[in-house]
N, C-alpha and C positions, 0 to 999 in steps of 0.2 A: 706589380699586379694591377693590370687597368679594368676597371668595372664600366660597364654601362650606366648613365644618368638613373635609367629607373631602378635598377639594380642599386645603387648605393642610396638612394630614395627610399628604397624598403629595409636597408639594411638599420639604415637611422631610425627609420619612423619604428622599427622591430624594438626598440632601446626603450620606448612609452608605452609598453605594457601595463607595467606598477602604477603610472598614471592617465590610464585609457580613460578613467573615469570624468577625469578633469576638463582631457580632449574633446568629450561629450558635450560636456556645461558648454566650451568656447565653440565649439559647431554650432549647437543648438541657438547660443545668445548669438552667435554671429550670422547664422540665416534669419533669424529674426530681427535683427540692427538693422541688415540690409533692405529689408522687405520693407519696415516699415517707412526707411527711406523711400524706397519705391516708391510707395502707395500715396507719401504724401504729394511727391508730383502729379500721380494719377488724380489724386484728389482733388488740385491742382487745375488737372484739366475736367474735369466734371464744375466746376466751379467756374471756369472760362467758357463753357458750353449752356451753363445756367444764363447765364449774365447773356452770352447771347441772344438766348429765348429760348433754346432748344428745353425740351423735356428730360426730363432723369430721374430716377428714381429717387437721388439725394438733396437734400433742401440745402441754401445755405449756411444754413445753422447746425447742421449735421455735419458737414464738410468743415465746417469751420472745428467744431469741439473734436471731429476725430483727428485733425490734425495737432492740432495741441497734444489730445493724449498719445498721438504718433510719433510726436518729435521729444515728449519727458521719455516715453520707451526706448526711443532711437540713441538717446543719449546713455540710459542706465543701461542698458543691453552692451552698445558699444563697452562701456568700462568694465563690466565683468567678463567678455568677451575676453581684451585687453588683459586685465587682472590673470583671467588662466593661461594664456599663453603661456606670462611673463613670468607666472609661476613656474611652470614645465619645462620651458627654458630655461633658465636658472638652475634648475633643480636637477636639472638630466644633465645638463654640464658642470655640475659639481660632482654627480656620481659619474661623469666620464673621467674628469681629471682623478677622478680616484683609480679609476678601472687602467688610463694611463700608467701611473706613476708604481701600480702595481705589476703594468709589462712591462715596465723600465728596468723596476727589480730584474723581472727573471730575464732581460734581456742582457743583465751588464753581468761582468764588466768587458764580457768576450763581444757580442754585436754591436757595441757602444765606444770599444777601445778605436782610436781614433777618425769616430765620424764626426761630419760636419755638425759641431754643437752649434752653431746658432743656425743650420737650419732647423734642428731640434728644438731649439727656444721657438724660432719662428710656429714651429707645430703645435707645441703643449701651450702656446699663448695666442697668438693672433689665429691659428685655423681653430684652433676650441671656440675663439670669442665668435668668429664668422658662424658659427655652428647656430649661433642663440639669435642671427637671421633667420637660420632653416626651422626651426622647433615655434620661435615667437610670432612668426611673421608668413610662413609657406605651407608646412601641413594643416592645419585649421582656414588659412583662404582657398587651399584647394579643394577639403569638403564641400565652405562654405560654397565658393563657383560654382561645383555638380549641383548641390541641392536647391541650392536659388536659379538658376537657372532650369533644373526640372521643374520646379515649382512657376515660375513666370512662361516656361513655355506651356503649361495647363491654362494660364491664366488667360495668355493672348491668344491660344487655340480655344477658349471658350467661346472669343469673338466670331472664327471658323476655323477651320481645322489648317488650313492653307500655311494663316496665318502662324498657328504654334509650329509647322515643319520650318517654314521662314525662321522664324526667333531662334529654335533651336538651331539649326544649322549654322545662324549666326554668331550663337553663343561660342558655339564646335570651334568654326575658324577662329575669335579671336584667344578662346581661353585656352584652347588646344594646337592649333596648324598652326599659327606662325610661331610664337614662341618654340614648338617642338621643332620646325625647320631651322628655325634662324638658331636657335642652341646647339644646330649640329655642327655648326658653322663653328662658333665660339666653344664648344667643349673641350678644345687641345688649347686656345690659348690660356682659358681662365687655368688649367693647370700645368702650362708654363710659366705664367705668372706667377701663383704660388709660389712654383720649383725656385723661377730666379727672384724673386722675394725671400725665401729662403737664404738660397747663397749670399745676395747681399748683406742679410742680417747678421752671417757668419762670418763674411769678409769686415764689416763695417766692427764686429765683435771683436774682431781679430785685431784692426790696427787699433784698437783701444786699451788690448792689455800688452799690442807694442806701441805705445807711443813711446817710450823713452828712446828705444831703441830708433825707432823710425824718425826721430828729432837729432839722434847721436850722427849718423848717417848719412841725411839730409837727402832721404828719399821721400820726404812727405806729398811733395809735389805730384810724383809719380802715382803713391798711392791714393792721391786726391783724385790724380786724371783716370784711375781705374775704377772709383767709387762713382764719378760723375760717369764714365762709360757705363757702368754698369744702371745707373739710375738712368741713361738714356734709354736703353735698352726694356729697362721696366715701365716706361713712360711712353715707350712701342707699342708693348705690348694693352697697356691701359688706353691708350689713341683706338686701338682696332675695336677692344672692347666695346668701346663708346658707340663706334660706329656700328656697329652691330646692333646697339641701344637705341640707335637713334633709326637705324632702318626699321627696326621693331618698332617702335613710337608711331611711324608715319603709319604701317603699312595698318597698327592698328586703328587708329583713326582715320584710317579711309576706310574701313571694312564697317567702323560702326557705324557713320555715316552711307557708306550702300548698302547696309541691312536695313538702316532703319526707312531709308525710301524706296526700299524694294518691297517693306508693309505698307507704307504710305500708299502708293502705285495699285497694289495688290486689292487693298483697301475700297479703296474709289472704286477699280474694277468688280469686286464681288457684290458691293453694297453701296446705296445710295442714303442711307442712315448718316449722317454728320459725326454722332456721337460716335458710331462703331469705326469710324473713320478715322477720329482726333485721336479716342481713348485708348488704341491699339500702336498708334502711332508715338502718343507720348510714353505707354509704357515698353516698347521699345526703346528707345533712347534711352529713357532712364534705369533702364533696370543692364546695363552692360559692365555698371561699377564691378560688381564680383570678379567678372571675367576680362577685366581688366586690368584689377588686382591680383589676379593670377596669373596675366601676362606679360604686369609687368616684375613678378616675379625673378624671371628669367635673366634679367638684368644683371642681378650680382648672382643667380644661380651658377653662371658659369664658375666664380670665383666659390664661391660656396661649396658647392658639388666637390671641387677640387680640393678644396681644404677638408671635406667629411671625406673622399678617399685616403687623403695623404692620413687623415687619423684612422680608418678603419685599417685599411694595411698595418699600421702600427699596430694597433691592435689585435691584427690574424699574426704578427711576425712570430717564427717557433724560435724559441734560445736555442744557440749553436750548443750547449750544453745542456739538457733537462739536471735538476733537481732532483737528487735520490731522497727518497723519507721512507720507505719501509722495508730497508737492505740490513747492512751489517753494519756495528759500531766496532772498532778495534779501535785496541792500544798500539800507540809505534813502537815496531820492532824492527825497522831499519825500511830503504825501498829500491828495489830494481826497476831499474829502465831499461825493458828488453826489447831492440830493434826496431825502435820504434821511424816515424817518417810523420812531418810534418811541411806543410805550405800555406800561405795565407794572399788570397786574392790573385791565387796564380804562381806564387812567389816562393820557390819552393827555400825551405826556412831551416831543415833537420831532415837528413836522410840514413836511415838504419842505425841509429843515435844507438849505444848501450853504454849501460853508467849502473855501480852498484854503489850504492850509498848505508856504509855501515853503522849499525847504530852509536849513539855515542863517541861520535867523531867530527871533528871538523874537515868537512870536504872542500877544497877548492875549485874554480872553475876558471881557467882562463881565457883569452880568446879576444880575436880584435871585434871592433863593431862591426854588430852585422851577422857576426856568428852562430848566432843564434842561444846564447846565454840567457837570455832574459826571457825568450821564446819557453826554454827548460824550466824554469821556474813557475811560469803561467799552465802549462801544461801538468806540473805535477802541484798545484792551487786548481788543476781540471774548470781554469778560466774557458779553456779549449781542449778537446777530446782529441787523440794522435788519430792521424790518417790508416798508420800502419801500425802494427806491435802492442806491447800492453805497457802500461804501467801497473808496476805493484806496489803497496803499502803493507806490511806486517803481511806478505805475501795473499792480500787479495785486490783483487782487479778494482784501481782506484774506481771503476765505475758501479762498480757494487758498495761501495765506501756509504754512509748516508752520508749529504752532503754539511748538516750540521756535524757532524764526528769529525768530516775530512777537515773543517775551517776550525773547531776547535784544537785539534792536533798541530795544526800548523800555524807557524807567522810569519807574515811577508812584511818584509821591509824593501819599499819601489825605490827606483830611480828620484820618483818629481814625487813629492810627497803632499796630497792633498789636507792644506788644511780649511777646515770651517772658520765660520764667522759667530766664535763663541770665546769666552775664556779658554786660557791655556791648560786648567784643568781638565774642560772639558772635552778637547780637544784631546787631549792627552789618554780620556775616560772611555772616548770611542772603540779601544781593545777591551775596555769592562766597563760597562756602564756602572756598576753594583760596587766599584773600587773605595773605598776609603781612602782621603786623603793623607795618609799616613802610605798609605800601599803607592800612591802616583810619586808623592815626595822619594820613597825609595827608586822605585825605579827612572827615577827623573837625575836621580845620585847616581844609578848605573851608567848612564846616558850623559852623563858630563852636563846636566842640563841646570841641575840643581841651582847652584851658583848662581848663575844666570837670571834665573826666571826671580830671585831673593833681590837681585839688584830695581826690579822693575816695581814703581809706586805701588802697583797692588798685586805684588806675588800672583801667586796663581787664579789670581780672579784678575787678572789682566787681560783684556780681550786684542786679543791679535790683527780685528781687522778683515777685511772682506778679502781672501785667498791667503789671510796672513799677511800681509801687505807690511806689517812691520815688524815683522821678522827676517833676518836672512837666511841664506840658501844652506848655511851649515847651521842654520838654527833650528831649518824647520826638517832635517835633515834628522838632529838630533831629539826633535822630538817625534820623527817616526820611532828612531831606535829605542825611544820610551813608551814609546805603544806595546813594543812586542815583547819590552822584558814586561810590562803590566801585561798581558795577556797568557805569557808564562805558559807555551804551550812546549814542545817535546819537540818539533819538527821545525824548525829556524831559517826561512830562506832569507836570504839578505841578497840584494843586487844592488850593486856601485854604493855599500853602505857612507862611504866615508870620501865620493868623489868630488862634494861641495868643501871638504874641510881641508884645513892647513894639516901639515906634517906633525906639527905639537898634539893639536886635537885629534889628528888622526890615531896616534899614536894610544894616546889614552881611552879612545872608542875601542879599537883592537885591541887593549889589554883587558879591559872591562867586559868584550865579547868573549873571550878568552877565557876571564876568571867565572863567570856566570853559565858557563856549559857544558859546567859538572853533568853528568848523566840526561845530558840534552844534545840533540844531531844539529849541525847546523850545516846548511849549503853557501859557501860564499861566494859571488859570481863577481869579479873583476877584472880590468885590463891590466890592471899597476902589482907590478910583483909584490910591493911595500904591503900591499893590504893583503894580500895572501899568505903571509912568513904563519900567519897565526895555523894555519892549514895543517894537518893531518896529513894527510894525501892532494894533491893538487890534478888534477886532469885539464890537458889543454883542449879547446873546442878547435879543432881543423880548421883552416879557412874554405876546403871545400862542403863543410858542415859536414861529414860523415868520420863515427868513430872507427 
């Protein structure tokens, strides 16, 4: 979904409701910072016009004490200015990264199953931080430019009227015309930039949890020459930016300079006064700061802008599944899959699929990769809702299910089994937070894990390490399959429970599955006949997917 600049401009600035009041204080101290900059140069030249001999209304000892107390104001103005921003900034990107990680939730695990996570890091970290340019730095100098600029063209239209349409018109072009032309220029780069900052941050993510494998291999080389292509390519796009920066830079510096001698010009012409001449003339020049800092906004707006779309998008994104909360709770009583059709990104995945799963039984599921086994199990966890047919649960429409009933009912045991960077207990506690270690210890004994975990210096307060990193693949394998006997629901899906483990270990997983599902269903999805003997009933998945 692509937004217009000022469109996503109102969307953000719409986020400082709760703190409009703040925004206030940092307008108000920042038109006044500015002014009193101004004035001191105006003062400045009243004090250069004195000394020449000309007449004024201000002495130099007036001139002199109001600029002192202009320049202690210009200072304490500035800081509180400063102070709110950096408040509000701060403060609204804390409550985004909340508002985030709260549409992460309802986005996973079905819009989130295999996208590019490190552009998703790139988004929840660098486009959030780019954000606290646009809140700290862009809405409060674009007030402050309208307002100081309204104000200075009263001032220098006091001199004649001629004069304030001049200043204003000049303020127009540089705070407004060129940065709004030349950003139309830059608004597809600064969000391909992003885009491929993104992907590198996911490719560069990527060979970092395979370096082993890319060192086994000896493709590092290659993937060195695709990281350096890709940072040329980023480094394109940052070249163009610049120049765009830099054509903005000029084109405002020549504008401020022919504004400020088209009052000069103007000046002479209407009035033979020296004062009305110099004093219209220096506060011209000096009063462009605002609208210069609004111009040069623009700058990293491109890159900005683009990063506050890639997060509001996130944030309008709907879950491919909504969240039931005020449907039906049931007990399991067994479930049919009635001709049902599924596809994913085009890819069609299960077509008129039926399957009746009786209660208190172990079902099998056969089928090579690709068949769409693992598909069946996400689908009845309604990770993702069928294209076609129904799913039923204790014969009601999984989509009626409330969705805490349906995750309590059931336990999935995955393929690649995520662990955290906590102790093995707690890790382990993630099916019950509320578990007694006496309750993980048992189920840790179903799951062949016991043993194991007794061998390690600090038993179950052992921390496993950032993905688990020292554990292996039939360890951490084994402690999915102790998650779901700690969770002890009624609904049991297992997929490739035992494809990381030897034949001994295997063996004693599937005897353990076996003796624990007394008056519990379970779904077993494998390739390897060995792991299905324990089976009730076995059903093969077709290689054309259809039953």
């Amino acid at each position: 979904m692509r937004r217009s600049a000022v469109k996503i401009m109102f969307n953000l600035i719409g986020l400082i409701n709760p703190l409009i009041h703040i925004m206030i204080i940092a307008i108000v101290t920042g038109v006044l910072g500015f002014l009193c900059a101004i004035f001191i140069t105006i003062l400045g030249g009243y004090a250069i016009t004195n000394f020449l001999g000309f007449t004024t209304e201000l002495t130099i000892k007036t001139i002199f004490i109001s600029v002192l107390v202009l320049a202690v104001l210009r200072g304490a103005l500035h800081y509180v200015e400063q102070l709110s921003n950096h408040y509000i900034a701060f403060k609204l990107l804390a409550l985004m990264r909340d508002k985030i990680f709260k549409v992460l939730r309802k986005l996973s695990p079905a819009k989130l199953e295999g996208r590019d996570k490190g552009n998703l890091i790139a988004l929840i970290t660098s486009d959030i931080e780019l954000l606290e340019v646009f809140y700290a730095h862009t809405i409060s100098p674009i007030a402050i430019g309208i307002l100081t600029s309204v104000i200075m063209s009263l001032y220098i239209g006091s001199f004649h009227i001629y004069l304030g349409i001049i200043s204003f018109v000049g303020y127009f072009v540089v705070g407004f015309c060129i940065p709004y032309f030349i950003s139309k220029y830059g608004k597809d780069d600064g969000m391909n930039y992003r885009d491929s900052f993104g992907k590198l941050n996911s490719y560069f993510l990527d060979n970092l949890w395979g370096i082993k494998e890319i060192l086994q291999y000896g493709v590092g080389e290659k993937r060195n020459n695709e990281v350096e292509s890709r940072t040329d390519s980023l480094m394109y796009l940052t070249e163009r930016l610049r120049k765009y920066e830099g054509i903005q830079m000029g084109l405002t510096s020549s504008a401020v300079l022919i504004f400020t001698l088209i009052v000069l010009i103007v000046s002479i012409i209407i009035t033979d006064n020296f004062v009305n001449i110099i004093i219209p003339t220096i506060a011209m020049a000096s009063s462009f700061g605002p609208v210069i800092a609004l111009s040069n906004l623009s700058n990293n707006l491109y890159m900005t802008l683009a990063s506050g779309e890639r997060v509001l998008n996130l944030l309008k994104e709907k879950p491919v599944t909504e969240e039931v909360f005020n449907a039906n709770d049931v007990a399991f009583e067994g479930a049919n899959i009635d001709n049902i059709s599924f596809d994913y990104e085009g890819e069609n995945i299960l077509s008129n699929y039926n399957l009746n799963i009786e209660k208190n039984k172990i079902i099998g599921i056969s089928g090579k990769s690709g068949s769409g086994k693992s598909t069946l199990l996400k689908l009845l966890m309604r990770f993702w809702d069928t294209k076609k047919g129904s799913i039923l649960i204790s014969n009601t429409n999984i989509k009626d299910i409330n969705t805490n009933c349906l995750r309590n009912i059931e336990s999935y045991v995955t393929q690649d089994t995520s662990i955290f960077k906590d102790t093995i207990e707690n890790n382990i506690k993630i099916a019950k937070h509320d578990a007694t270690r006496d309750e993980v210890i048992e189920a840790c004994k179903k799951a062949s894990l016991h043993d194991f975990i007794m061998t390690l210096p600090k038993g179950y307060d052992t921390d496993v390490g950032e993905l688990g990193e020292t554990l292996s693949g039939g360890e951490k394998q084994r402690l999915s399959i102790a998650r779901s006997f700690l969770h002890n629901s009624d609904f049991i899906l297992l997929d490739e429970p035992t494809s990381n483990l030897d034949s001994l270990n295997e063996a004693i997983i599937l005897k353990s599955i076996k003796d624990n599902s007394d008056k519990k269903t379970v779904v077993l999805v494998s390739h390897r006949a060995s792991t299905l003997n324990i089976s009730d009933t076995i059903y093969k998945m077709k290689e054309d997917r259809v039953s």
